[in-house]
C-alpha positions as CSV (number, residue, x, y, z in Angstrom):
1,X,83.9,81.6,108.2
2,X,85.0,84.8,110.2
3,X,88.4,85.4,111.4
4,X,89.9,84.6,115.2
5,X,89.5,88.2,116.3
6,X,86.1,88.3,115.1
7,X,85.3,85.0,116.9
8,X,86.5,86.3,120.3
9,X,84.8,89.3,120.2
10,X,81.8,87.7,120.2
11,X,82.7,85.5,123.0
12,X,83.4,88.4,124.8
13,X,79.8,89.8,123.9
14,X,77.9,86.9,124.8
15,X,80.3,86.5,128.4
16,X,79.1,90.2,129.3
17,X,75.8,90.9,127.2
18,X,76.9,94.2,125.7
19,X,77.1,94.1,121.8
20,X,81.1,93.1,120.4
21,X,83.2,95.4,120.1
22,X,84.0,94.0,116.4
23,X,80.3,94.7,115.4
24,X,81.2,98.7,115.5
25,X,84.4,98.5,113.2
26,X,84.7,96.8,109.9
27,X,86.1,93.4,110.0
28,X,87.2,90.6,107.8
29,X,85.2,87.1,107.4
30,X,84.0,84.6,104.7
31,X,80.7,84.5,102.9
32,X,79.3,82.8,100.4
33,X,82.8,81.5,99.3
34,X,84.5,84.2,99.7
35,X,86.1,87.0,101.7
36,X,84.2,90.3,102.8
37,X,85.2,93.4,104.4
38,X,82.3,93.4,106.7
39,X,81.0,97.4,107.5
40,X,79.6,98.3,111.3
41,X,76.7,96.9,110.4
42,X,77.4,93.4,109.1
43,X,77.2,94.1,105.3
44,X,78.9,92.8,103.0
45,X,81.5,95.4,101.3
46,X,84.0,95.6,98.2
47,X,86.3,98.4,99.1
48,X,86.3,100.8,96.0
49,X,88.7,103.1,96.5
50,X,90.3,106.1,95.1
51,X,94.2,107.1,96.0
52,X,96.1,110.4,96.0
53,X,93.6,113.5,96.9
54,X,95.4,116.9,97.3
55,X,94.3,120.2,96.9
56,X,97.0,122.0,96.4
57,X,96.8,122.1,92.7
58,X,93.9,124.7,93.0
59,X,96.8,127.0,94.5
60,X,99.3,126.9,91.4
61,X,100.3,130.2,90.5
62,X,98.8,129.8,86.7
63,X,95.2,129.0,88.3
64,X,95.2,132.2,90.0
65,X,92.4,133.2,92.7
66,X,90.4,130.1,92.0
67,X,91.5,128.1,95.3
68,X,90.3,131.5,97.3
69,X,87.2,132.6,95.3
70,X,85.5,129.1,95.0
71,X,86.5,127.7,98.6
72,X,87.4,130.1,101.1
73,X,90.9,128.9,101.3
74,X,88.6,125.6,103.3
75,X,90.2,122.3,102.8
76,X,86.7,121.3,104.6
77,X,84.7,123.5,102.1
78,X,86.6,121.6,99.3
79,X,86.2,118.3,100.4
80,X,82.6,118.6,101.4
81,X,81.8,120.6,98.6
82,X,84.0,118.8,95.6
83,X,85.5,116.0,96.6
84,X,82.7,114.0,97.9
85,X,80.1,114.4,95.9
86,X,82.7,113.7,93.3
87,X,83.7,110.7,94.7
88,X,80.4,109.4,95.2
89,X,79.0,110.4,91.8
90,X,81.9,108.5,90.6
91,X,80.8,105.1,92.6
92,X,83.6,105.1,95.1
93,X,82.5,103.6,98.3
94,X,85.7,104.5,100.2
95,X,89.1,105.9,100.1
96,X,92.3,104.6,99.8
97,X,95.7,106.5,100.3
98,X,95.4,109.7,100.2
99,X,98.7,111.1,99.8
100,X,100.1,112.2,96.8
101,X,102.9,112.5,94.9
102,X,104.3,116.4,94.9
103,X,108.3,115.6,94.3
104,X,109.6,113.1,91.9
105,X,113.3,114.0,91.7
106,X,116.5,111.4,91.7
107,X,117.5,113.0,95.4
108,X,114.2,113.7,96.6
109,X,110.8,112.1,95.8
110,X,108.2,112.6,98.6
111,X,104.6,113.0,99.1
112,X,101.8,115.4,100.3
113,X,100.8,114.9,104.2
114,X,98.1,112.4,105.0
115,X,94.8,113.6,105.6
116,X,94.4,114.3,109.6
117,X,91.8,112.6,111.4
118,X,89.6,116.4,110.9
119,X,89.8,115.7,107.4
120,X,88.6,112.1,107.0
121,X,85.5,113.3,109.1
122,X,84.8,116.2,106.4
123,X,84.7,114.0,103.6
124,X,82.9,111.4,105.4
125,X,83.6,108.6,103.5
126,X,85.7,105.1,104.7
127,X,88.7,105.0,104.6
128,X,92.2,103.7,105.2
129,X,95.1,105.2,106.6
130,X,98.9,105.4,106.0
131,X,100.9,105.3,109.5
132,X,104.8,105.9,108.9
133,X,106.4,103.6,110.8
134,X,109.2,102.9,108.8
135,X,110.4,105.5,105.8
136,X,111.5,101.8,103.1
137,X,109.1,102.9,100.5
138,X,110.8,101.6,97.0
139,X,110.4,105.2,95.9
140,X,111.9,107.0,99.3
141,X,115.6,107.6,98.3
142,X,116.8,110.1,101.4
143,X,115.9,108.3,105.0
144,X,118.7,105.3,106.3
145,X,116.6,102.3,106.9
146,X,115.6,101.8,110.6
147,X,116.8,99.0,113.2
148,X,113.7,96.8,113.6
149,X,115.4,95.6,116.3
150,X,116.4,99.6,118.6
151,X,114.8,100.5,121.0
152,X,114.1,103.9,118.9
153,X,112.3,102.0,116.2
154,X,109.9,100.9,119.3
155,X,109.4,104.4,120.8
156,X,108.9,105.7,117.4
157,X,106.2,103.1,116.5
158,X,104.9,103.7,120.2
159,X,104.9,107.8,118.7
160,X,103.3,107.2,115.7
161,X,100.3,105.3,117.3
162,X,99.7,107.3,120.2
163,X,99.4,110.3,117.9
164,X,97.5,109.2,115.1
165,X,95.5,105.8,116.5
166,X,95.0,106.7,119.8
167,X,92.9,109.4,117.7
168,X,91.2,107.1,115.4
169,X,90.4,104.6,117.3
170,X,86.4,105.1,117.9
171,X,85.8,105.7,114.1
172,X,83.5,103.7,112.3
173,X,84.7,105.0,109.3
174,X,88.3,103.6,109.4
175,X,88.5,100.5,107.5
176,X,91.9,99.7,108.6
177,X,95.8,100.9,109.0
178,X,98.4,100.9,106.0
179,X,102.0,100.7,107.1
180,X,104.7,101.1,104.4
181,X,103.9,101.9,100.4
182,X,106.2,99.0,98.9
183,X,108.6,98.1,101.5
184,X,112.4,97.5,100.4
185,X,112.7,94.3,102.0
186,X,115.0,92.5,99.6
187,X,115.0,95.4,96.6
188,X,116.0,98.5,95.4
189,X,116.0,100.9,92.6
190,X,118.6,102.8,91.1
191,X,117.7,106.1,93.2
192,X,118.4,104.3,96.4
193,X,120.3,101.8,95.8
194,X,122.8,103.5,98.1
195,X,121.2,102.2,101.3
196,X,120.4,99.1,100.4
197,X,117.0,96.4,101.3
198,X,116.2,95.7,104.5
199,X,117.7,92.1,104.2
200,X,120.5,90.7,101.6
201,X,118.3,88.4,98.9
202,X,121.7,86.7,98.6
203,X,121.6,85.1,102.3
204,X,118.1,83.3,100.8
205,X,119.9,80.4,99.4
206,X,120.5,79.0,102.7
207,X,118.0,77.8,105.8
208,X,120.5,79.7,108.0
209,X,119.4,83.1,106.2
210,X,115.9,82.5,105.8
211,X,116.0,82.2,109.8
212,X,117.3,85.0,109.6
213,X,114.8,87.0,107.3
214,X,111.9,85.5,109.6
215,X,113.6,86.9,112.7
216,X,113.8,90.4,111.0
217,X,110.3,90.3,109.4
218,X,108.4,88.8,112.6
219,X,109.9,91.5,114.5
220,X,108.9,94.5,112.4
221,X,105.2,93.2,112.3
222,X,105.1,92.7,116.3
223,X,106.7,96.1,117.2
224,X,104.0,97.8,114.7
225,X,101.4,95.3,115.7
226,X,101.8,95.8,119.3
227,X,102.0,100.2,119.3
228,X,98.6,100.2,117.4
229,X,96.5,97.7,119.7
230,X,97.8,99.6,122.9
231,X,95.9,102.6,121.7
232,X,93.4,100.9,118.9
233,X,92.0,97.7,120.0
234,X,89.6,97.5,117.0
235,X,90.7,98.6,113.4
236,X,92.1,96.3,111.2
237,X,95.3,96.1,110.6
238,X,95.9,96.1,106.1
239,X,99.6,96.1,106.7
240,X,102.5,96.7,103.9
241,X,101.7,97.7,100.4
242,X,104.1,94.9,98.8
243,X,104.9,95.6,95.5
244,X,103.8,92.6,93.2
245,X,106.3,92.9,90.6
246,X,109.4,92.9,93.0
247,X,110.9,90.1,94.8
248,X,108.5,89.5,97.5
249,X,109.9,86.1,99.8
250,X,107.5,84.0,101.2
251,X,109.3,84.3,104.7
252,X,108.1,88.0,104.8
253,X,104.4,87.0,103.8
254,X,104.3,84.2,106.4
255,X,105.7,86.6,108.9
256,X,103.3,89.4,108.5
257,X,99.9,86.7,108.6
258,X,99.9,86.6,112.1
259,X,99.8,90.0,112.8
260,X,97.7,91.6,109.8
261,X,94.1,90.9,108.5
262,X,94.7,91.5,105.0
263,X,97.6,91.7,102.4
264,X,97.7,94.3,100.4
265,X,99.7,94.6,96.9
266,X,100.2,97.6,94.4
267,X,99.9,96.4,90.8
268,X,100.7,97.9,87.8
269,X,100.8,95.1,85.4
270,X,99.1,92.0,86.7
271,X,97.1,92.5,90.0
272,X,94.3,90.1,88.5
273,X,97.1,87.3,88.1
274,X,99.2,88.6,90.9
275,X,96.7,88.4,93.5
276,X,95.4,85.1,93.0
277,X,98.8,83.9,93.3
278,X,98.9,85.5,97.1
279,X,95.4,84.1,97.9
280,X,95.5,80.6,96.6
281,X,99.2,80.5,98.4
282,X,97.9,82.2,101.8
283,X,94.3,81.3,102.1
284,X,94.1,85.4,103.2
285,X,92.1,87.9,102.1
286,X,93.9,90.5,99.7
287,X,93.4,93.8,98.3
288,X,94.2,95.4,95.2
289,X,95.3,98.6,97.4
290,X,97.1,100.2,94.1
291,X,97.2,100.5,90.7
292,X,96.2,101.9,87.3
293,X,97.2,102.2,83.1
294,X,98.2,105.4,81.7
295,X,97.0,106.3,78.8
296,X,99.6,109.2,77.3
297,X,98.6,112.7,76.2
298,X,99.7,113.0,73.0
299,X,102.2,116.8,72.6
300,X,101.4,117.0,76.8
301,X,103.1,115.7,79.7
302,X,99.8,114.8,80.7
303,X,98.7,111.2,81.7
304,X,95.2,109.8,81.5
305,X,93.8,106.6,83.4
306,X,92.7,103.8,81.2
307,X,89.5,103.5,82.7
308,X,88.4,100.3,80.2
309,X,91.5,98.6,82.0
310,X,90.3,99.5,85.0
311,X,86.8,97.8,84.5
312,X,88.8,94.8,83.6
313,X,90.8,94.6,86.3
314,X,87.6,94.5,88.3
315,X,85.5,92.3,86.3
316,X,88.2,89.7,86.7
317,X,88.7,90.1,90.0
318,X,85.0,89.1,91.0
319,X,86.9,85.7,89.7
320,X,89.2,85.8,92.8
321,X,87.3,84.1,96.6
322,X,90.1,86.5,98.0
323,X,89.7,89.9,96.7
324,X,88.0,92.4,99.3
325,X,88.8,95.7,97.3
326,X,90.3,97.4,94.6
327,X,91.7,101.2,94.8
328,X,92.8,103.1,92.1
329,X,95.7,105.4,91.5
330,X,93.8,107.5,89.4
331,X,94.6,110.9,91.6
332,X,91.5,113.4,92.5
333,X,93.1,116.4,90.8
334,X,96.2,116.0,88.1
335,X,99.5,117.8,89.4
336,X,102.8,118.7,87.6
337,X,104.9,115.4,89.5
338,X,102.5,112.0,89.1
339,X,100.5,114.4,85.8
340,X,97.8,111.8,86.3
341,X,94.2,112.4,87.9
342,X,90.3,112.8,86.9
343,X,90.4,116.4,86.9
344,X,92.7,118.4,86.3
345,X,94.4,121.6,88.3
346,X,91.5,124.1,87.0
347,X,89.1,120.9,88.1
348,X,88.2,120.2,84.0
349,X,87.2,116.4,84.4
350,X,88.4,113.4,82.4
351,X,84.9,112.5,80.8
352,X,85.5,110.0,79.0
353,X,87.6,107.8,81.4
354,X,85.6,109.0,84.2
355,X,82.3,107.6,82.9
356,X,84.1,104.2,82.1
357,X,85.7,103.9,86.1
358,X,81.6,105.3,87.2
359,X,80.3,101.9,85.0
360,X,82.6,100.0,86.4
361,X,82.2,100.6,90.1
362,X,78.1,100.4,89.9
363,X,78.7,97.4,88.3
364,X,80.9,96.3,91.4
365,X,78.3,97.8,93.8
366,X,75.7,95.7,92.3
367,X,77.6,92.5,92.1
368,X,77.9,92.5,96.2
369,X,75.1,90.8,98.0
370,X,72.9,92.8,100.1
């Protein structure tokens, strides 16, 4: 089975003879039982990604010259020259989100730019790619929550995809388009509690209000949807990061499936349970697009990632007809806000936890049909 958009494009490839559009992007489709990302050239894929890559842990005072002396102060030298072959060693297939956390204060908790459309082509690997539609991250505690319904929320998202997709768009290597990390749409936490979720849960015990939360929700996802295909006809579109382990109402989900090709959940706890939950209730594809266990540094503010719990996590998900990928929030290089990564600022690597998350994705790689 492959989905709508896949199906037309190949109408449109046998109406004019030229080869479908959707056979030079990935897509979506079912195989064998189960959903696929499909690559460019109609393979098969399991998205194994890694989150959070930022160099600028090479440049902390205590490391000294070592940013200069090994790399030429070249982001491109250290993501050709570290990065990727790190990555690949590693048996990462693609990359996730790349931004990273570099503030984690009460009044201001923010992360590192996203990689420019230069960058993703130095490290030449897939990817996926944040677009900053709307600041309701559950972590963001400074920006007022936008009017879906302005007309500045609509020139924004009209912004946003002219700069970034119109710039993408032709790139193989672009798996698809992340909107918001965790949306606030009916929580908050105690940092920003001030502002509020998008929509009052306590209007939810009535048809009236869950009219009303549709309305909202169905509006958001056509103004985004809309601003990306006038510049990107192609990519998919991976949507919100919903956070599993917060109220999430169906209303949203059943919103957003019209206009995205995957769901996409960070999970901390559960995403084995969690996301079986989402497939077997939305028949869509879903991807693990978040998640890892820390493992504490005894006497260090230091965090490890469990990478046995990792190769869990991804055992179990082979279980799952749904699941199309799994990215971890393992960091490239450890900083002094998330403390977490594979190597450290001085680059020292994480053996031991490394060599379990290498097993795991071979294993992974192995497991997908050729």
């Amino acid at each position: 089975m492959q989905t709508r958009r896949h199906f037309l494009y190949q109408l449109a490839a046998a109406a004019t003879g030229v080869a479908a559009s959707a056979d030079r992007f990935f897509t979506v489709a079912q195989r064998g039982g189960r959903w696929w990302f499909i690559t460019p050239g109609g393979a098969p894929f399991f998205s194994l990604g890694l989150n959070h890559i930022d160099a600028s842990p090479l440049r902390e005072v205590e490391n000294g010259e070592l940013w200069r002396t090994k790399y030429g102060n070249s982001i491109e030298r250290w993501l050709k020259e570290a990065v990727a072959p790190d990555l690949r060693a590693w048996g990462f297939n693609s990359v996730g989100w790349t931004q990273e956390v570099v503030v984690r204060g009460h009044a201001i908790h923010r992360h590192s730019p996203s990689f420019t459309f230069e960058e993703y082509q130095w490290l030449g690997l897939p990817y996926c790619h944040l677009l900053p539609f709307a600041e309701t991250h559950q972590w963001e505690n400074e920006t007022r929550l936008p009017d879906f319904f302005s007309k500045d929320f609509e020139d924004w998202c009209d912004y946003v995809a002219r700069s970034q997709c119109a710039r993408f768009a032709d790139d193989p290597k672009l798996i698809g388009y992340f909107y918001t990390d965790c949306p606030l749409w009916v929580h908050t936490r105690p940092d920003n509690a001030w502002k509020g979720p998008l929509f009052d849960p306590a209007k939810l015990t009535t048809d009236a209000g869950k009219a009303e939360l549709r309305k909202l929700a169905t509006r958001y996802y056509q103004v985004t949807y809309d601003a990306i295909r006038r510049y990107d006809a192609h990519h998919l579109i991976l949507g919100d990061r919903y956070e599993a382990n917060a109220p999430l109402p169906m209303e949203v989900v059943e919103s957003a499936k019209p206009f995205v090709d995957v769901l996409c959940f960070q999970d901390f706890k559960e995403p084995v349970k969690h996301l079986a939950v989402w497939h077997t209730l939305t028949g869509k594809p879903v991807l693990w697009a978040d998640g890892a266990r820390n493992v504490p540094v005894k006497g260090s503010t230091a965090i490890r990632n469990d990478g046995a719990w990792y190769a869990e996590q991804l055992r179990a998900l082979r279980e799952n007809p749904g699941c199309i990928g799994a990215h971890l929030c393992g960091a490239y290089l450890r900083n002094n806000a998330r403390n977490r990564g594979l190597r450290d600022a001085r680059e020292q690597p994480d053996e031991e936890n490394i060599a379990l998350t290498t097993t795991a994705n071979r294993e992974m790689v192995a497991w997908v049909p050729r």
